[in-house]
MARPABA-966782 format. One record per residue (C-alpha): residue in three letters; x, y, z. Coordinates in steps of 0.5 Angstrom, whole numbers, plus 500, padded with zeros to 3 digits. Layout:
# residues N
alaXYZ;...
***
This chain:
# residues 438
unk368261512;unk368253509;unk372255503;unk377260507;unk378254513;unk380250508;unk385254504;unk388256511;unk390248512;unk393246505;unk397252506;unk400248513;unk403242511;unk405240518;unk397240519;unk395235514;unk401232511;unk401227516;unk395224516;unk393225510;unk399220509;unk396216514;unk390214511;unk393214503;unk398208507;unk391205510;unk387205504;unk392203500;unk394196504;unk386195505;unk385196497;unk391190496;unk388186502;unk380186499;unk384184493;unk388179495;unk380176499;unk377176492;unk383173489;unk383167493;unk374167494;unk375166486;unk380161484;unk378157479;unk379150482;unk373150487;unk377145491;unk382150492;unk377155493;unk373152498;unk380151502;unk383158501;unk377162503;unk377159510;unk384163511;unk383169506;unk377170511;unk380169517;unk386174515;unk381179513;unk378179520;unk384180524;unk387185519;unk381189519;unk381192526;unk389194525;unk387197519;unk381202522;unk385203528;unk391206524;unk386209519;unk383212527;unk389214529;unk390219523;unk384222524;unk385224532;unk392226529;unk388231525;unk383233531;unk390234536;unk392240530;unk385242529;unk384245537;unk386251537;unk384253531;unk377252532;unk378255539;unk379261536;unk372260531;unk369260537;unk371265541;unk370270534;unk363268535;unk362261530;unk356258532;unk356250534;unk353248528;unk358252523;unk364249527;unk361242526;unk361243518;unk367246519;unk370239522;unk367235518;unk368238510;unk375239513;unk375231515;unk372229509;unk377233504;unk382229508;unk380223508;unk378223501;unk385226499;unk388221503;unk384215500;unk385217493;unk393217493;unk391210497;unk388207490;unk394211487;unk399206492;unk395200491;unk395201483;unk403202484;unk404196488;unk400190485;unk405188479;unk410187485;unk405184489;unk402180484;unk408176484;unk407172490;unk405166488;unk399161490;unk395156488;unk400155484;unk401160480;unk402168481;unk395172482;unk397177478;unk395184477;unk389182474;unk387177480;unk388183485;unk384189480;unk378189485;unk375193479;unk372199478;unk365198482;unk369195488;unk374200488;unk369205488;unk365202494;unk371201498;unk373208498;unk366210500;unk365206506;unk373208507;unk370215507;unk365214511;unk368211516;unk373217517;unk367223516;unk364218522;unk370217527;unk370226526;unk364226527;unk363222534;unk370225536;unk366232536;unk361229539;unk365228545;unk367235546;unk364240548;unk364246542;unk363253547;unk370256548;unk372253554;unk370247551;unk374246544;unk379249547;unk380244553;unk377238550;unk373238555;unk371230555;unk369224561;unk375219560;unk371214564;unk373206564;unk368202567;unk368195569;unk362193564;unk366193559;unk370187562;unk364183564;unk362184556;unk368182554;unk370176558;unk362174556;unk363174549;unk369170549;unk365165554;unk358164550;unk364162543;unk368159547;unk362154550;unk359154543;unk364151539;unk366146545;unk360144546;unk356143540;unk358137537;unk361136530;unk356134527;unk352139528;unk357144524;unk356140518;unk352146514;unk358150511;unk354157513;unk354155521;unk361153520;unk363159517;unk359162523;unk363159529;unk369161526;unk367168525;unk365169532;unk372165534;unk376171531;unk372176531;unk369177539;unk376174543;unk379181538;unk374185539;unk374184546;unk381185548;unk380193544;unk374193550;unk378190556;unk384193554;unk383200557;unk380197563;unk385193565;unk390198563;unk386203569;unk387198574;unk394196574;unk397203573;unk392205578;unk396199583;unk403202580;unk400209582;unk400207589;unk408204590;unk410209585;unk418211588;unk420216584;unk417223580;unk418220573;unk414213576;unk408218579;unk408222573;unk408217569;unk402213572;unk398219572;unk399219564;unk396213562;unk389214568;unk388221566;unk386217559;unk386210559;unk383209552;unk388214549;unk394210552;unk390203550;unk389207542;unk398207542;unk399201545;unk393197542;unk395195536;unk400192539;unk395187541;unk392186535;unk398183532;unk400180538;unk393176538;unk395175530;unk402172532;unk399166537;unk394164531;unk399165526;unk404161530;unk399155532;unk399155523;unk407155523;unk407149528;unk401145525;unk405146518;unk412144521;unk408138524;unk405136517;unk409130512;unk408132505;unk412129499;unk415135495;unk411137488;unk404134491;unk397138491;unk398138500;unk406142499;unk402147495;unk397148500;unk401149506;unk406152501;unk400158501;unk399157507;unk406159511;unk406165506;unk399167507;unk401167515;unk407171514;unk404176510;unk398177514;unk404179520;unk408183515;unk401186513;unk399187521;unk406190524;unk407195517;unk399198520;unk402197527;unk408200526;unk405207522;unk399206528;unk405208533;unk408213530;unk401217529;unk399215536;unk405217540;unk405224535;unk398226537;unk400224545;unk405230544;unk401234541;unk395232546;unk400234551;unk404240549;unk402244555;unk403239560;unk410237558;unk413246556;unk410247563;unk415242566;unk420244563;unk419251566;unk420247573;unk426245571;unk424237569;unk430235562;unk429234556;unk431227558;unk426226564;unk420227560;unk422222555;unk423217562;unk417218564;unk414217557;unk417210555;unk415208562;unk409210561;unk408207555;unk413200555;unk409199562;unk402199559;unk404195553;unk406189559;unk399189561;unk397189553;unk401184551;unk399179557;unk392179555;unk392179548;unk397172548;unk392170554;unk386172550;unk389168543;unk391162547;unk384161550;unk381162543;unk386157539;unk387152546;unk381148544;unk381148536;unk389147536;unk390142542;unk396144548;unk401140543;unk401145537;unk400151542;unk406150546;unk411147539;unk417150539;unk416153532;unk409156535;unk413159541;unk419161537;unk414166532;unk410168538;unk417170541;unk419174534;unk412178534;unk413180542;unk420183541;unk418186535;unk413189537;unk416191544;unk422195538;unk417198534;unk414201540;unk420204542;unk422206535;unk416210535;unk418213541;unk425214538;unk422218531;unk417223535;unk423225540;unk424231536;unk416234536;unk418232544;unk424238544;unk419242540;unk414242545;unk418243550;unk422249547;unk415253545;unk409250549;
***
C-alpha cells in the first residue's frame, strides 16, 4: 500500500512540487548559513575569531527559527494536500496505524527529496557566495564547504526534524473518518503562554542588569547570557503571539462594521496559531531588524581611520547585518507564499460555499487582506516592543533611537508589510481556483 501512496503522489506534481521546493530552498540557505558559522568559528587569526564568533552565533540564532519556520510551513503545505486522500484510505478500511506509516514514508520521502536538492543549491551557490569578503579576505569555497561528515549530519537532523513536525501534526488529528477528513483538532490559545513568555523575558532581562560585569568575566557565562538574551525574547514573541493575536481580534470581532470585517475576525479566532504561522515570520525579521538596526547605529557612530584593523571589523560587521536581513526576508518572503497557499487550501470549503452565496471574488480576497494586514499590525508591535526591550540595556536610548537605527528598522517593517502583500497577491489565483471548483 505504501508503494502504490507513493507512486500516486510523484504522479501529481501540483501535490509535492511546492514543498518540496520548500524545503530543497530551506536546507540550502541552512547548509550556507552553518557554513558561514564555521567559517568564521575557524578563522585563522584567534583575535578575529574571538571577535567573529560572538556574531556568527548570534546570526545563527536569529536566523535559525525563520529557517525551521519555513521548513514547517512546506510541511503543513503538504498536510493540507494529503486531507482528502487519507479520508478516503479511512473510509476504505486502512487502519490507524497503516495511515500514520503512510504519512510519515510520505514526509520523510519529501523531505529527503527536498533536502537533497538543497545540498544541490548549496553546492550551486558557494562560489558565488564565496566571494563575499571578511576578514580581509573572500571565504572562499573551501571556507564554506561544511565537509562530508557535517553535511551529512545536518541533512539528518533537517530530516528528522520534518518526519518530527509530520509526525505531531498527525497527532493532532484525529485519524477516523470524520476526523481525517475534518481536521478534527483543539486550537486553543491560553493565556499561559504569555505569562511563560513575559516571564522568560524578565528572568534574562534581570539577570544581565543585575549582575554585574565582572561577574560575566568567564567567557562561557558570557556566551550564556548572550544566548538567553537572543534566543528567549525570540522565543517568546512565537509564544505570545497567538495569544495576543486572539484578544485583539476578538476586541475587533465585537465592533466589527461591516461583513468583510466580521468575516475577517472570525478567520483569524477560528486559528489564531494558523494566522500567527502566516504572519510569524514577519516578526521574526522584525526582531532581526531592531538588533541589526542598533549595529547600523553603533557603526555609524564609530570613527575609524580607513585601511586600519577596527574599518575591516565594522566593514564585516555591516555586511554580516545586511546578510543576515537578506538571509531572513528570503526565508520570510518563501514562508508567505507557502503559508497563504495552505490557508486557501485549509479553507477552500469556506470560500466556493460563499461564493455560491453571491460574495465576489473581489470581497474574499477583502476579507483575506483584512485578515491578514490586521494581524500582522499587532505582530509587528510586539516583536519591534519585545526587540526594544532586549537591546534598550545593552545599546543604550542614544543608539536605539539613532536615525540610522530608526531608518533600518522603518526599511525592515515596509519591507515586511510589501512582502506580505505580494504573498497575498501571487496565490490569488489558487484563490479563483478555489471558488470556481470548491
Amino acid at each position: 500500500m505504501i508503494r502504490l501512496f507513493l507512486h500516486r503522489i510523484f504522479a501529481e506534481p501540483a501535490v509535492w512540487a511546492l514543498p518540496v521546493a520548500g524545503f530543497a530552498l530551506t536546507s540550502g540557505i541552512g547548509f550556507m548559513v552553518f557554513g558561514g558559522a564555521m567559517y568564521f568559528y575557524t578563522v585563522e587569526q584567534e583575535w578575529l575569531r574571538e571577535i567573529y564568533w560572538v556574531y556568527a552565533t548570534a546570526a545563527l540564532i536569529l536566523l535559525v527559527i525563520p529557517m525551521f519556520a519555513l521548513m514547517s510551513s512546506a510541511a503543513r503545505l503538504l498536510a493540507r494536500r494529503r486531507d482528502e486522500r487519507l479520508a478516503g484510505l479511512r473510509l476504505l478500511g486502512a487502519g490507524t496505524a497503516q495511515l500514520r506509516r503512510l504519512v510519515l514514508a510520505e514526509s520523510g520521502l519529501l523531505a529527503a527529496a527536498g533536502i537533497a536538492g538543497g545540498a544541490v543549491l548549496y553546492v550551486v551557490l558557494m562560489p558565488l557566495v564565496g566571494l563575499l569578503p571578511f576578514a580581509g579576505a573572500p571565504m572562499g569555497v573551501g571556507g564554506l564547504w561544511l565537509g562530508p561528515g557535517l553535511l551529512g549530519a545536518a541533512c539528518s537532523t533537517l530530516l528528522l526534524f520534518a518526519v518530527g513536525s509530520a509526525f505531531l501534526g498527525l497527532r493532532r488529528v484525529e485519524v477516523t473518518p470524520l476526523g481525517v477528513r475534518t481536521r478534527q483538532t483543539a486550537q486553543h490559545v491560553k493565556w499561559v503562554r504569555a505569562a511563560v513568555a513575559v516571564g522568560g523575558v524578565v528572568t534574562i532581562l534581570a539577570v544581565y542588569t543585575l549582575v554585574p560585569n565582572t561577574a560575566l568575566q568567564s567567557e562561557a557565562l558570557t556566551a550564556v547570557v548572550a544566548f538567553g538574551l537572543l534566543s528567549i525574547p525570540l522565543l517568546a514573541v512565537q509564544l505570545i503571539g497567538p495569544w495576543v493575536l486572539k484578544v485583539i481580534t476578538g476586541w475587533q470581532l465585537k465592533r466589527a462594521r461591516t461583513p468583510e470585517r466580521l468575516i475577517a475576525a472570525r478567520n483569524v479566532l477560528e486559528s489564531p496559531q494558523q494566522m500567527w504561522r502566516q504572519v510569524g515570520g514577519i516578526a521574526v525579521a522584525a526582531f532581526i531588524g531592531v538588533i541589526a538596526g542598533c549595529g547600523v547605529g553603533l557603526i555609524s557612530l564609530a570613527e575609524f581611520e580607513q585601511g586600519t584593523e577596527d574599518a575591516m571589523i565594522f566593514g564585516d560587521i555591516s555586511r554580516g547585518v545586511w546578510l543576515t536581513l537578506f538571509v531572513a526576508f528570503l526565508m520570510t518572503a518563501c514562508s508567505v507564499g507557502l503559508n497563504q497557499t495552505a490557508q486557501i487550501l485549509d479553507r477552500r470549503e469556506l470560500y466556493f460555499g460563499l461564493s455560491r452565496m453571491g460574495v465576489s471574488l473581489d470581497q474574499l480576497n477583502r476579507i483575506r487582506r483584512l485578515s491578514v494586514m490586521r494581524s500582522l499590525t499587532a505582530v509587528l508591535t510586539v516583536a519591534v516592543a519585545a526587540a526594544c526591550v532586549v537591546a534598550m540595556p545593552v545599546v543604550g536610548w542614544v543608539i536605539l533611537t539613532s536615525p540610522a537605527t530608526v531608518a533600518t528598522l522603518a526599511g525592515v517593517l515596509a519591507l515586511g508589510v510589501v512582502l506580505v502583500q505580494l504573498g497575498m497577491l501571487v496565490t490569488r489565483p489558487t484563490m479563483r481556483s478555489m471558488t470556481l471548483g470548491g
